[in-house]
FIGUNU-992892 format. One record per residue: z, x, y of N, C-alpha, C in turn. Coordinates in steps of 0.02 Angstrom, whole numbers, plus 50000, padded with zeros to 5 digits. Each point is the difference from the previous one (the first is absolute). Layout:
% residues N
ZXYZXYZXY
...
% end
This chain:
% residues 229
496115063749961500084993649965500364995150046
500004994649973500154995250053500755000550009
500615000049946500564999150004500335006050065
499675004249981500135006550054499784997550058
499484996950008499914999050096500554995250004
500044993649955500454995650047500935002849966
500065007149979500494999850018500275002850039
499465003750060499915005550071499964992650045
499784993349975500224997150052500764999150023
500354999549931500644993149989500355007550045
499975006250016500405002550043499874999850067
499614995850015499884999650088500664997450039
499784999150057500634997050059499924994750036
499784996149966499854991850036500384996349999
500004996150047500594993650002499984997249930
499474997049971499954999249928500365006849949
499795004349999500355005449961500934999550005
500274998750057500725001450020500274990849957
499864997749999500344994849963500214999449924
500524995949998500295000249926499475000249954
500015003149943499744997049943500054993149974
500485000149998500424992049965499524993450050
500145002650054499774994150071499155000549972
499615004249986499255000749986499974998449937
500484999849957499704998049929500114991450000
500364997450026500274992450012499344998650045
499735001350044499634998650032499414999749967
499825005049966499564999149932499754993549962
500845000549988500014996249943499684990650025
500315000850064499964992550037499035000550021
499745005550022499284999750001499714999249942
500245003249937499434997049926500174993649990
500694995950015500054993549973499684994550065
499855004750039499584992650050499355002649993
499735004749975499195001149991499954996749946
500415000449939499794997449931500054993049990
500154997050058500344993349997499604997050024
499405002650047499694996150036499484997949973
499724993050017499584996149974499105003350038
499744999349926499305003550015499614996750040
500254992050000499584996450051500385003950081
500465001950018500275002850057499805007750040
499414999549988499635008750011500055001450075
500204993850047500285003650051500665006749994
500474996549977500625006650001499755005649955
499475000849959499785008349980499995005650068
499654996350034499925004950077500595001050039
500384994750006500654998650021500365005149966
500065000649941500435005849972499755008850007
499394998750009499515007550017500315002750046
500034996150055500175001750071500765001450007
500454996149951500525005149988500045005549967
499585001049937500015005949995499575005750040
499624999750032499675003550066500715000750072
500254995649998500665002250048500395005549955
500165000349957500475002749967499645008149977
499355000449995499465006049988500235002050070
499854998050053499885001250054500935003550042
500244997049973501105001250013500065005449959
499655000549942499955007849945499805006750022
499514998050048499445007550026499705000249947
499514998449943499755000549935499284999950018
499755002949958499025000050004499904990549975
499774996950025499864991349980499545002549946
499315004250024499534999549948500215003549933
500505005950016500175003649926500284994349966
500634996550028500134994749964499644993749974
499684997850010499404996350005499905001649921
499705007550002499505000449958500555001149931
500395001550013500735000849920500104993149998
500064997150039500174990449979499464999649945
499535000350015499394996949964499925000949949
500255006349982500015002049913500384995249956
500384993250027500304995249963499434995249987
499345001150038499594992050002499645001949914
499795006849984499765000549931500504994849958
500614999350006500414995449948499904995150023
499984996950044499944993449994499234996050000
499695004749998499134995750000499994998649948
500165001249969499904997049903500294993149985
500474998350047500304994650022499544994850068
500125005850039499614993650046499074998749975
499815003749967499354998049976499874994849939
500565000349965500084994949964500324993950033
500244998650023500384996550055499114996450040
499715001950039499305000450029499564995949942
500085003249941499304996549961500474994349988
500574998449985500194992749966499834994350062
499815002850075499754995150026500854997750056
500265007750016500364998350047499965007650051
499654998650029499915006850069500564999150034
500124997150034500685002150051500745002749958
500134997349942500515001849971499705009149985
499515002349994499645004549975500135005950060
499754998350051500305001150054500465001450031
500564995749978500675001250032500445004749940
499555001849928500425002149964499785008650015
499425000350032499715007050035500585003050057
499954994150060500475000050058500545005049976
500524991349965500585001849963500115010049984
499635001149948500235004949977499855007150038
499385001150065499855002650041500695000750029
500294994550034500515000050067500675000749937
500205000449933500525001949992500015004249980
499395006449975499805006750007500075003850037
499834995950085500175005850044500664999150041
500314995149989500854997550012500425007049956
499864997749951500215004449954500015008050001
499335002850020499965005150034500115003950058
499944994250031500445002250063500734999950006
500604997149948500145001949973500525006449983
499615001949959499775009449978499865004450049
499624998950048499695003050034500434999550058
500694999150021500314997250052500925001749977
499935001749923500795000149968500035005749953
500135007150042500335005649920500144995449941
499745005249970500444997049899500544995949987
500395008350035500764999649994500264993450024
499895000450082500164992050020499924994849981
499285000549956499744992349964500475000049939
500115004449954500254999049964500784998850023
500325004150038500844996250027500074992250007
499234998350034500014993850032500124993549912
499445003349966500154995449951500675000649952
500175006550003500685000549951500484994750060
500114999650050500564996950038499694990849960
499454999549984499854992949967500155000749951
500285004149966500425000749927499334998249945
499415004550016499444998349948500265008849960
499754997349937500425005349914499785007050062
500435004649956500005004750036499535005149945
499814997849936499335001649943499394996950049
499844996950018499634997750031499725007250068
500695002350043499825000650067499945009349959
500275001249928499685006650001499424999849955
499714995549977499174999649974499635002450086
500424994150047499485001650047499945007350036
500625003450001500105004350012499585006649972
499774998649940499935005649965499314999449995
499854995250001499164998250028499545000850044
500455000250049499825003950055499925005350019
500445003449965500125007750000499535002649965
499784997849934499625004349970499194997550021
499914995250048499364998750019499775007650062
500565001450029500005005550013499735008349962
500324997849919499745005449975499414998949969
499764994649994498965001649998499844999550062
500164997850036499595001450062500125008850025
500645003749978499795005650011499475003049953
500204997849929499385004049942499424998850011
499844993750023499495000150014499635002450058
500255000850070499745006750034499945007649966
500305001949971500105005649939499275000749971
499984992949951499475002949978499174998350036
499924996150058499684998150056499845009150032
500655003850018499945005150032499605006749955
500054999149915499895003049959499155001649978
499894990850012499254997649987499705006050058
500124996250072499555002950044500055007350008
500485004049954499965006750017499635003549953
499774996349950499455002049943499304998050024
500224997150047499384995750021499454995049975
500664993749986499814994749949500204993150043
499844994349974500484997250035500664995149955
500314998250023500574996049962499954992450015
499694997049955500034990849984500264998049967
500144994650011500494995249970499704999349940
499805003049932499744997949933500594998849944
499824997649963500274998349955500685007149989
499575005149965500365006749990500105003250042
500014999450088500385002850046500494995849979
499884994650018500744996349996500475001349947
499755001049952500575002049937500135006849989
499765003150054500385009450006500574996450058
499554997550043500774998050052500554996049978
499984994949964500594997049984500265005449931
499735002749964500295004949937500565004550068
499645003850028500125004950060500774998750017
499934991050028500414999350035500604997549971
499864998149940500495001649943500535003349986
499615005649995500435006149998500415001550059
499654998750057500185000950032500954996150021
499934993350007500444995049997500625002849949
499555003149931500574999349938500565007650035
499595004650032500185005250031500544997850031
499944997550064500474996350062500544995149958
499844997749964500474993149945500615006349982
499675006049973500665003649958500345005050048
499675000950074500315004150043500644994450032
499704993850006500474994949999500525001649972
500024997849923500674999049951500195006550027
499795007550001500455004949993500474999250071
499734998350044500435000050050500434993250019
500134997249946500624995049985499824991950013
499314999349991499634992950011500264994049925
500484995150020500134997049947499664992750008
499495000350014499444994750004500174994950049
500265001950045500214996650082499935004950033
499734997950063500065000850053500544999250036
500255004650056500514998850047499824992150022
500524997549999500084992550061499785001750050
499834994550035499755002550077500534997050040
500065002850054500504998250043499874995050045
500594995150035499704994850022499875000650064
499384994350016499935002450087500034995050038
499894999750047500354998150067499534994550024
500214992849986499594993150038500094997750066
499675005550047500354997550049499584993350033
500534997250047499464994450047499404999050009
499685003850023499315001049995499544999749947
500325001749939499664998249935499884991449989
500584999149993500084992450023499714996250043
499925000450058499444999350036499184996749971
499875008649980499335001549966500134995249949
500384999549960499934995149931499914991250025
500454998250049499994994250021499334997850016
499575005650046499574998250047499104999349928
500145004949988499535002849919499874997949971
500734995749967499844995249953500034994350017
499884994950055499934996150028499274998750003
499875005350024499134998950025499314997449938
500125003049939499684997449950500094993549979
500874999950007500184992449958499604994650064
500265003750067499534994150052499274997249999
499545003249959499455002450018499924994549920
500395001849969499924994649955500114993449989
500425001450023500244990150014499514997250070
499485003950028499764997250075499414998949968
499765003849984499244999249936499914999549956
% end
């Protein structure tokens, strides 16, 4: 499943991988507000921003095309938008609302694909976002883990009867029943071993120079790219 490959990326050793969280989520944040900002008549800086994110694929060590192709699973949401957008008799806005959500798909993913959990999540608790918040995300994650194991389970089960396993309606509702149980299992091995619905704090880490750096230089480049085009 997908969450499992890109989370065999976020442990690599790239110059991108070794930087703060905090410094990559700010940097983020400064690339969605100059993509979303930009005017649809301005379709020069779409490419302009590509090519930063292609430097930054490229500073990762990351597959471009694997990523590529996980960005794209955001364009199903927004065609319903840009096609309506298209028939009222405005294409370029239609266009740039495709762009748009393409390039803050794979910002975003890269991302993920570039930052452990743990770190992403330290990075945002040091922004003092609810700490209900950072264990929804927490726990969401975790158990995406446990269908993606049940579901090899029962994937490994099919082909040993010699059937195959699709995505139907009632596979799917043995796997999520499955994984149910499964979750409710792990939830009470939790409590017994002294889980009072927090998580340990995370400990704080270390901004050094160089993060700074990267943030200065990072988030500069979008806002430039915006105000030039």
């Amino acid at each position: 499943m997908h969450h499992v490959v890109v989370e065999r990326w976020s442990r690599g050793a790239s110059p991108l991988h070794a930087r703060d969280a905090r410094a990559k989520l700010l940097v983020l944040l400064a690339f969605l507000i100059a993509v979303s900002t930009t005017r649809p008549q301005s379709q020069g800086a779409f490419p302009a921003y590509a090519a930063l994110l292609a430097v930054a694929i490229i500073a990762a060590r990351l597959p471009a095309a694997a990523l590529v192709r996980r960005a794209m699973l955001v364009l199903p949401f927004s065609a319903t938008f840009a096609l309506i957008t298209w028939l009222g008799g405005d294409p370029l806005r239609a266009l740039a609302l495709g762009e748009k959500s393409f390039l803050s798909g794979l910002a975003a993913l890269l991302l993920i694909a570039t930052t452990p959990l743990p770190d992403l999540l330290r990075g945002l608790e040091s922004f003092a976002v609810p700490r209900p918040l950072i264990l929804v995300i927490q726990f969401i994650y975790r158990y995406l883990f446990v269908i993606s194991e049940q579901a090899q389970h029962m994937r490994l089960a099919a082909r040993s009867r010699g059937a195959s396993f699709r995505a139907s309606a009632g596979a799917l509702g043995v796997l999520f029943a499955r994984s149910w149980e499964r979750a409710e299992g792990i939830y009470r091995a939790m409590l017994a071993r002294g889980f009072d619905g927090r998580f340990p704090a995370f400990g704080a880490a270390r901004f050094r120079p160089s993060d700074a750096a990267f943030l200065l230089l990072s988030a500069l480049a979008p806002v430039a790219i915006r105000i030039a085009l």
